[in-house]
Each structure stands twice: as structure tokens, then as C-alpha cells.
C-alpha positions as CSV (number, residue, x, y, z in Angstrom):
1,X,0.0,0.0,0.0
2,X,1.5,3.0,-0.9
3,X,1.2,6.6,1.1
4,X,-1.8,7.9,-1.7
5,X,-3.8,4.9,-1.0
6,X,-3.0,5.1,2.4
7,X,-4.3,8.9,2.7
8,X,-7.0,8.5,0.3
9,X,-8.3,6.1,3.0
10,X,-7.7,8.2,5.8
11,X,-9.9,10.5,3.7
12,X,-12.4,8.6,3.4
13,X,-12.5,7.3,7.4
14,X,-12.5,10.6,8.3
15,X,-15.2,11.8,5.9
16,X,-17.7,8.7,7.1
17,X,-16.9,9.6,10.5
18,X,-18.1,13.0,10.0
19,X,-21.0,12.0,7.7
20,X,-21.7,9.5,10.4
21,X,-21.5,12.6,13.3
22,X,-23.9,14.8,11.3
23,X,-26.5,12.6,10.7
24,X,-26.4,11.4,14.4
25,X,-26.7,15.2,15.4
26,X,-29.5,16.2,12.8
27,X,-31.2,13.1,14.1
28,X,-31.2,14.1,17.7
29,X,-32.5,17.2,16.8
30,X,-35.2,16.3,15.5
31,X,-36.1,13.9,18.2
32,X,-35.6,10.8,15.9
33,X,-32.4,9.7,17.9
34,X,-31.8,8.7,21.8
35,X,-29.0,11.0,22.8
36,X,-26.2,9.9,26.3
37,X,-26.5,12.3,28.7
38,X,-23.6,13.8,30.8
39,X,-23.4,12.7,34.3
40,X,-24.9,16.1,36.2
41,X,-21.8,16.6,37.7
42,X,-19.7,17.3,34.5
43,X,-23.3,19.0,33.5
44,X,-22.4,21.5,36.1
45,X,-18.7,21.9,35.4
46,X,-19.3,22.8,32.1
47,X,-22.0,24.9,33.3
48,X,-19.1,26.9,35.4
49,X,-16.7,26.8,33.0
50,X,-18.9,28.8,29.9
51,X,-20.2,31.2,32.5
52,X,-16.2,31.9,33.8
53,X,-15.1,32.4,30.7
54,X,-18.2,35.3,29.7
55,X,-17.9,37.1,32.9
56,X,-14.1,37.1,32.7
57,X,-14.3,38.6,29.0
58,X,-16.7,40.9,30.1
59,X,-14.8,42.0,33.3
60,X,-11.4,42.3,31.2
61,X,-12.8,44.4,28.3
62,X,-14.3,46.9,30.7
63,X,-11.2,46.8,32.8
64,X,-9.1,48.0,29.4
65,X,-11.6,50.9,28.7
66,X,-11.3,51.9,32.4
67,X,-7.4,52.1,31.8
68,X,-7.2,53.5,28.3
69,X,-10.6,55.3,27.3
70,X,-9.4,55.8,24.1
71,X,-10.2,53.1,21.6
72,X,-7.9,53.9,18.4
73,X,-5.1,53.8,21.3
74,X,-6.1,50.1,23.4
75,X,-6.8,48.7,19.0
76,X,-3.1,50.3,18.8
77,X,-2.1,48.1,21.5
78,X,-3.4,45.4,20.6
79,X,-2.1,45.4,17.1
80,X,1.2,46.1,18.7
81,X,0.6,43.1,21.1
82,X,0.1,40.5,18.4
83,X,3.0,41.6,16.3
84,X,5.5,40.7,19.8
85,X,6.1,44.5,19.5
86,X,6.0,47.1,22.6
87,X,3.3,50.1,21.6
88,X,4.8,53.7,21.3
89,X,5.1,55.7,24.7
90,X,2.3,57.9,24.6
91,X,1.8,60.6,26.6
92,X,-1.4,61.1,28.9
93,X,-4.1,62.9,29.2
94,X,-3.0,64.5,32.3
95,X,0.4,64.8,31.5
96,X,-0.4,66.7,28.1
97,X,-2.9,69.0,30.3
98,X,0.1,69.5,32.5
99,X,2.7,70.7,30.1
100,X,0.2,72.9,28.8
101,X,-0.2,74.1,32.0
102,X,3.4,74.5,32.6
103,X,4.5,76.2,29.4
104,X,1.5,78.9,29.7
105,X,2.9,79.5,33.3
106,X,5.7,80.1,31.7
107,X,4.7,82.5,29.3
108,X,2.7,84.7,31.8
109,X,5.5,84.4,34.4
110,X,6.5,82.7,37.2
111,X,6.6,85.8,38.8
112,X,3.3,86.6,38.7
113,X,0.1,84.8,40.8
114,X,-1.6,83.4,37.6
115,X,1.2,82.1,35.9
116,X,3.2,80.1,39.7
117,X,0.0,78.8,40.0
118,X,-0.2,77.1,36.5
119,X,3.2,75.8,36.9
120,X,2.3,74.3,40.3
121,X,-0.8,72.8,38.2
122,X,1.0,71.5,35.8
123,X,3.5,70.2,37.5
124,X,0.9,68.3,39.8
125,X,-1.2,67.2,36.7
126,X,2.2,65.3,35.3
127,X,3.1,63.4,38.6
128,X,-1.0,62.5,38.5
129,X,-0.1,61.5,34.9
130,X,3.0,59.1,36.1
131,X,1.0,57.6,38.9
132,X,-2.0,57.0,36.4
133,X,0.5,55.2,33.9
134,X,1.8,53.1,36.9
135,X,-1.9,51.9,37.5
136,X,-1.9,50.7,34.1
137,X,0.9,48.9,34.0
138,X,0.9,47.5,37.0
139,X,-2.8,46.5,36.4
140,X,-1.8,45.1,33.3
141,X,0.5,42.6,34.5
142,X,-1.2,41.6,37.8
143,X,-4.9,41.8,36.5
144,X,-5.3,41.7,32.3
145,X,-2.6,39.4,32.1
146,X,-3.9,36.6,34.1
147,X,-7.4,36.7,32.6
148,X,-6.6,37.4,29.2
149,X,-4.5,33.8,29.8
150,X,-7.4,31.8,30.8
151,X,-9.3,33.0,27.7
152,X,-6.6,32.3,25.5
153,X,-5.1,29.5,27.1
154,X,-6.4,27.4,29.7
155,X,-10.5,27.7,28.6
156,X,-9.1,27.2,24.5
157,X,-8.3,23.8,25.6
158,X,-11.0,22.9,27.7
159,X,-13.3,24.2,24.7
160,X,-11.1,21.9,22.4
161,X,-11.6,18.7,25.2
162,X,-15.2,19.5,25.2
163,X,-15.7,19.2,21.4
164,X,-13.3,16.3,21.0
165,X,-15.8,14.8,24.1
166,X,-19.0,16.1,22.0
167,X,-17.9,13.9,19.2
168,X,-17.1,10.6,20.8
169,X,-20.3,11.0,22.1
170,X,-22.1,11.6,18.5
171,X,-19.9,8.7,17.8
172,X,-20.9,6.2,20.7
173,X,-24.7,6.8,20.2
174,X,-24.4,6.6,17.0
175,X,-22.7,3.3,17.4
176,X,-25.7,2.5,19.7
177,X,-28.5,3.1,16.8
178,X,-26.5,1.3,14.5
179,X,-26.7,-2.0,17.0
180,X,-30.3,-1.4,17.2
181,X,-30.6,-1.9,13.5
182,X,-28.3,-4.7,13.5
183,X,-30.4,-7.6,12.1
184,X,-27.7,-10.8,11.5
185,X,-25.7,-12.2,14.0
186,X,-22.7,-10.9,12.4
187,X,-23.4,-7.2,12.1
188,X,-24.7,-7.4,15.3
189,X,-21.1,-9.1,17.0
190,X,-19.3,-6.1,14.8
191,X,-22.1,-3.5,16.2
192,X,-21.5,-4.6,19.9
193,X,-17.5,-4.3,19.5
194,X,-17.7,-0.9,17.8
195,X,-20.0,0.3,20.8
196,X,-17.6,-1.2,23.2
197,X,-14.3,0.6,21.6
198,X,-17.2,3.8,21.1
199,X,-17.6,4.0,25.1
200,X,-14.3,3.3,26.3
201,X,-13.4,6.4,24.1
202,X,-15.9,8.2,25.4
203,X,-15.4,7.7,29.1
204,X,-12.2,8.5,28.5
205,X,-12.4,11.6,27.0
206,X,-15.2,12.3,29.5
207,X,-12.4,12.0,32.5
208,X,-10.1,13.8,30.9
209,X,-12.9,16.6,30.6
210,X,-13.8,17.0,33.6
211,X,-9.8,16.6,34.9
212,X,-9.9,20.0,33.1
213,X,-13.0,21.9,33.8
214,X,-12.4,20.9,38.3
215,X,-9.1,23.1,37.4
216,X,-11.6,25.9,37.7
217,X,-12.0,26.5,40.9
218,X,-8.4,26.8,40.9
219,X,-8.4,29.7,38.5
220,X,-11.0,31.4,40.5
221,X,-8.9,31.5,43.9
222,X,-6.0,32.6,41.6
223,X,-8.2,35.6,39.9
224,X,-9.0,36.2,43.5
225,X,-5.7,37.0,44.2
226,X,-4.9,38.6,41.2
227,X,-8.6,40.8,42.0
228,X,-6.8,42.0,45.5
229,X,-3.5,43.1,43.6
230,X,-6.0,45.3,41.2
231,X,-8.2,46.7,44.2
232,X,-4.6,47.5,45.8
233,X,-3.0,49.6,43.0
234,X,-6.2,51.8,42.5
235,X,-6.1,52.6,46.4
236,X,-2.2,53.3,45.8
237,X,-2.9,55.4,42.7
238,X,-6.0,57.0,44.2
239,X,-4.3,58.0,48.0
240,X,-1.5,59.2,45.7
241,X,-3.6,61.5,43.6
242,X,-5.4,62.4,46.7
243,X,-2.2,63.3,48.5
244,X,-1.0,65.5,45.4
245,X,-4.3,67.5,44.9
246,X,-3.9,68.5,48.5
247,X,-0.4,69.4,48.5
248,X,-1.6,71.6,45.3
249,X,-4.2,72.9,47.4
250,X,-2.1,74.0,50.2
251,X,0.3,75.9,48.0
252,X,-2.4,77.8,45.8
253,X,-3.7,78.6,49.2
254,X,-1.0,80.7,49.6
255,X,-1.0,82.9,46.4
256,X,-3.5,85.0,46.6
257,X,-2.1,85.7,49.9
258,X,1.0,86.4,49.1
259,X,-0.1,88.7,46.0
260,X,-2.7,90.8,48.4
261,X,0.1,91.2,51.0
262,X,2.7,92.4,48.2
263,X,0.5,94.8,47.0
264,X,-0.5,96.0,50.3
265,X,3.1,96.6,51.3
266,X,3.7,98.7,48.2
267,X,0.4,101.2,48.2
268,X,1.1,101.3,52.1
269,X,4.7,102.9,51.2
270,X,3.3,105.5,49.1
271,X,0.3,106.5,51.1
272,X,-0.1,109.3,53.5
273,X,-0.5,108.1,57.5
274,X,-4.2,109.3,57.6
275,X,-5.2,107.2,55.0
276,X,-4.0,103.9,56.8
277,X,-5.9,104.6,60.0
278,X,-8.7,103.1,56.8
279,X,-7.2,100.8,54.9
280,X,-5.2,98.9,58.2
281,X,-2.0,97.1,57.9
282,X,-3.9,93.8,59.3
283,X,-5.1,91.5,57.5
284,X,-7.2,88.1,58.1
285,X,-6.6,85.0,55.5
286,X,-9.9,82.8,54.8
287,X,-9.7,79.1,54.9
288,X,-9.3,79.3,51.0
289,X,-6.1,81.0,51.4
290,X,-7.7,84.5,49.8
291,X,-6.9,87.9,52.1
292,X,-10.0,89.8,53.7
293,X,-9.8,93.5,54.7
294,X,-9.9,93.0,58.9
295,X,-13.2,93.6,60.9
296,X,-10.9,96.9,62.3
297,X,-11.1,98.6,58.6
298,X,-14.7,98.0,58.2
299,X,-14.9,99.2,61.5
300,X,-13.0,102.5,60.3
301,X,-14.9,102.7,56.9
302,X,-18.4,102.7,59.1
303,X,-16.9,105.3,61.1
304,X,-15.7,107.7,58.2
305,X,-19.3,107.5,56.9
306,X,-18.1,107.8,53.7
307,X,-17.0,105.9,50.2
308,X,-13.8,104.2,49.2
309,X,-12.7,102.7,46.0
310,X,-11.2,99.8,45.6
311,X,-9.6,97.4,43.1
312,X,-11.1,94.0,41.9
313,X,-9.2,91.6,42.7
314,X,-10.7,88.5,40.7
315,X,-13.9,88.1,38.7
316,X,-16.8,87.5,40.8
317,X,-20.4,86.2,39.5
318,X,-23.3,87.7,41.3
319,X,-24.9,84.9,42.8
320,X,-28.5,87.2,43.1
321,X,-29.6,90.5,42.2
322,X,-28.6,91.8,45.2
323,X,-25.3,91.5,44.5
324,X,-22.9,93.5,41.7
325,X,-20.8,91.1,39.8
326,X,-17.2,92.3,39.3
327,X,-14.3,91.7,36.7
328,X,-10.5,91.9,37.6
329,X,-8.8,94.8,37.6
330,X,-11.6,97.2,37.8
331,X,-11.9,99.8,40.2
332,X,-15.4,100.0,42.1
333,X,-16.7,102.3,45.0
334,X,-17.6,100.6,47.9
335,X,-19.0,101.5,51.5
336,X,-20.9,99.9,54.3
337,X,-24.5,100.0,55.2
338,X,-25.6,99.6,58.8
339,X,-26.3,96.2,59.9
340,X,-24.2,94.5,56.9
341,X,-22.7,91.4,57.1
342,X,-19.3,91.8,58.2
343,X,-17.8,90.1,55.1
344,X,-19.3,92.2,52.7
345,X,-19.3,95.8,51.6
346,X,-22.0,98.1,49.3
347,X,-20.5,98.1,45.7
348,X,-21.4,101.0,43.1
349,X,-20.3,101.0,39.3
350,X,-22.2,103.7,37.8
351,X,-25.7,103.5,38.1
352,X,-25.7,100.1,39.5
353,X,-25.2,99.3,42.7
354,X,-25.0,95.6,45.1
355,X,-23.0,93.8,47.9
356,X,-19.6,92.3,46.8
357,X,-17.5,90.3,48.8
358,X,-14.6,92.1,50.5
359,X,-12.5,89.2,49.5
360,X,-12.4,89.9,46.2
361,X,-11.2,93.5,46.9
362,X,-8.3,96.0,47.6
363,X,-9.2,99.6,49.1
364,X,-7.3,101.9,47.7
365,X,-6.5,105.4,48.7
């Protein structure tokens, strides 16, 4: 026998098998054909297995849009993946905002309020932006990793052991149908042999089976633990970005502070002695780090009984209509009204009139 002959057989085996397979299936279907049923507990096994490997797709795919949002950039990724190649270093979202920040800091001056502030953003943004990629990769390889295994790895061969099982079963019953037809004693001696070789194979694949799919509750305790290493790099990156923002907090606290007290210092030089017996040289600091005139100046300004201007120091929004929204930089006459809350003053600009916040102000001369 030569190796055509030989394959040409092989063909033909394999093609009855399948012919055989098919018409054992379509006949199940249809209810024309008694069909072995899995014991319940490999039932249930298998049960576990299909619904582990939906959750844990579903689970990973959402975890990947958590940690890259942008879709051209995780299909980049995984292009690069496939190809064995490491994806471009791209810069965040944060870190981007943060060099903006930094650069138009820059421009305006470090020297001045607006533009320390924006470095000290920006320079805060791009440590949030380092801490944010050291989520990702560390959730990557304690998290993704693990799960994207088991669907590529450990639940491909179960699936392939669950088909190759599906078959030997097609194959035993169908061996069982054909003894049932058996009519002469010697079809029916080679009908009871083929079912005895049909269910050994069967049981056999049928152990190895569920050998495979009791391995899952071993891949749940380890996705447990690789579930505790996720949950612990979002609290480190969270108390991190937490920590910065409040250290950012802290220092802008101290700007507008330390702008109102410069400017203080250099009307106060220039200024007769009368007029600081009104303006004060004391000064209180709110909790959000912005400089009020003292209770002692509003004191004085009652007393004078008369007007004052001041400068703007930052926009303000009128929050009713009893109060007169202000821009920076303009210059405003103010006074106080009897019975007035001690933190505002009575703002006129033109012909309109309304309390503004002494906060945002700087009496002037």
C-alpha cells in the first residue's frame, strides 16, 4: 500500500466519520435519535466553566476601557501586542494637560500669581499623569494578564476537550442506533464491538474533561488574588492622587495671599499716615487662602461715613440680584450699610449698585 492509497483512505474514514456525526446530530434534533447524557456533575462543570469564561471577557474588556478610554489607542495596542512588539510611549491625558499648563505658566510668568499657579498645576497634573500610567501597567500585568491567559489559554483547551468529548459522544450513540438496526448475527457481533471501543473512548475523553474543567475552581482563587493586587494599585494610585491634589491645594492657598500682602506693602509705602488709619496694615486670610480687609477697617470705613474705591481683585459672579458682579482689575466704589454682614461691603459702578465680597477687593487710597 503506498502513502496515496494510504491517505486517500484516511480521507475517506474521516469523511464517514463526520457523515456519520452529522446525521447522528441532525437526528437528535429532530427527536428521531436517543441522545447519552452527561453525568450532572460534568453538566455542572461545564456549566461553570462557559459562565467563567463570559464574565471574565466581560470583566477584562471593561477593565481595558477603564485604563485606556481611548479606543484607536487600546486597537493600537493590541495590534502592537500581536506583532510581539512594545506600543509607542504615549503621553497622557493629564500629563499633556500638564505641560500645557506648565508652558502657559511660563509665558505669563513665574513671577506673577496666575502664571506660579499654573506651573504648580502643571507640575501636579504630570506626577497624576506618572501615577495614572503606573496603575496601568501595573494593572496590566497583575490583572489583564492573568485573565486574558485563561481565555486564550487554559479555557481554549478545555473548549477543544469539550468538542473532541461532543464527538465521541455523537460517535458512541451513533454506534448504539447502528446495533439497534443490527439484524444478522454478524453485524450485530461487529455492532456490539464498535460500541464497546465507542464508550471506552468516550469515558475516557469524558475524565479527561472534567480533569480539566475541576481546574476551575483553581483559577477562581487565583483571579482572586490577582482581584486584591487590582483593588490594591487603585487605592495606591487614588491615595497618591489624593495626596498630590492636597499638597496643590495647600500651595495655591498661599498665592493669593502672598499677592494681596505684596500689594499691600507697596500702596502702604506710598500713602499718607491718615489714610492707613482706613485701609489697616492687618489682614485676616480665609480658609481658602484668599486675604479679607480685617473687621478693624470695616470698623473705620463705618466710622468715616463715607466711600472708598477699591480694586477688583478676581472676577466675581453675582450669585443674586442683590449683589454686583465684578471683573479683575476694575476699580469699584464701595461703602458699608448699617447692619451688613461683616464680610461684605456696598459696591457702586455707575448706576448700579449691590453687595460684593470684601475678598475679592483692595481699598485703595
Amino acid at each position: 500500500m503506498n502513502i496515496m492509497d494510504f491517505n486517500v483512505k484516511k480521507l475517506a474514514a474521516d469523511a464517514g466519520t463526520f457523515l456519520s456525526r452529522a446525521v447522528q446530530f441532525t437526528e437528535e434534533k429532530l427527536g428521531q435519535a436517543e441522545k447519552t447524557e452527561l453525568d450532572a456533575h460534568l453538566e455542572n462543570l461545564l456549566s461553570k466553566a462557559e459562565c467563567t469564561k463570559i464574565w471574565t471577557e466581560k470583566i477584562m474588556k471593561q477593565t481595558e476601557v477603564l485604563l485606556q478610554p481611548n479606543p484607536n489607542a487600546r486597537i493600537e495596542e493590541f495590534v502592537y501586542e500581536k506583532l510581539d512588539r512594545k506600543a509607542p510611549c504615549r503621553i497622557s491625558n493629564p500629563e499633556l494637560l500638564g505641560q500645557y499648563m506648565i508652558d502657559a505658566g511660563t509665558e505669563f510668568g513665574s513671577g506673577t500669581a496666575y502664571g506660579n499657579a499654573l506651573i504648580k498645576c502643571g507640575e501636579t497634573q504630570k506626577r497624576i499623569g506618572t501615577a495614572d500610567r503606573e496603575l496601568i501597567q501595573t494593572s496590566a500585568l497583575n490583572f489583564l494578564t492573568p485573565l486574558r491567559n485563561f481565555i486564550e489559554g487554559d479555557y481554549k483547551t478545555i473548549a477543544k476537550e469539550r468538542k473532541l468529548l461532543q464527538n465521541k459522544r455523537l460517535d458512541l450513540d451513533a454506534a448504539k442506533t447502528r446495533l439497534k438496526k443490527a439484524k444478522a448475527a454478524e453485524a450485530r457481533a461487529a455492532s456490539e464491538q464498535e460500541l464497546r471501543i465507542t464508550q471506552s473512548e468516550f469515558d475516557r475523553q469524558a475524565e479527561i474533561t472534567r480533569l480539566l474543567l475541576e481546574g476551575i475552581s483553581s483559577t477562581h482563587a487565583h483571579h482572586l488574588r490577582c482581584l486584591n493586587d487590582f483593588v490594591e494599585a487603585q487605592m495606591t494610585y487614588y491615595a497618591q492622587c489624593y495626596q498630590y491634589m492636597l499638597d496643590l491645594q495647600k500651595q495655591l492657598g498661599s498665592f493669593p495671599s502672598s499677592y494681596h500682602s505684596n500689594n499691600n506693602q507697596a500702596s502702604m509705602a506710598n500713602i499718607p499716615s491718615s489714610a492707613s488709619n482706613v485701609i489697616g496694615s492687618s489682614t485676616l486670610t480665609s480658609t481658602s487662602g484668599l486675604t479679607m480687609t480685617s473687621s478693624s477697617n470695616i470698623t473705620n470705613l463705618k466710622e468715616s461715613g463715607g466711600c472708598r474705591k477699591a480694586r477688583v481683585l478676581y472676577d466675581y459672579d453675582a450669585a443674586n440680584s442683590s449683589e454686583l458682579s465684578l471683573l479683575a482689575d476694575e476699580v469699584i466704589t464701595v461703602y458699608s450699610v448699617a447692619g451688613m454682614d461683616s464680610d461684605w461691603l456696598m459696591g457702586e459702578r455707575g448706576n448700579q449698585k449691590g453687595r460684593v465680597p470684601i475678598t475679592y477687593l483692595e481699598l485703595l487710597n
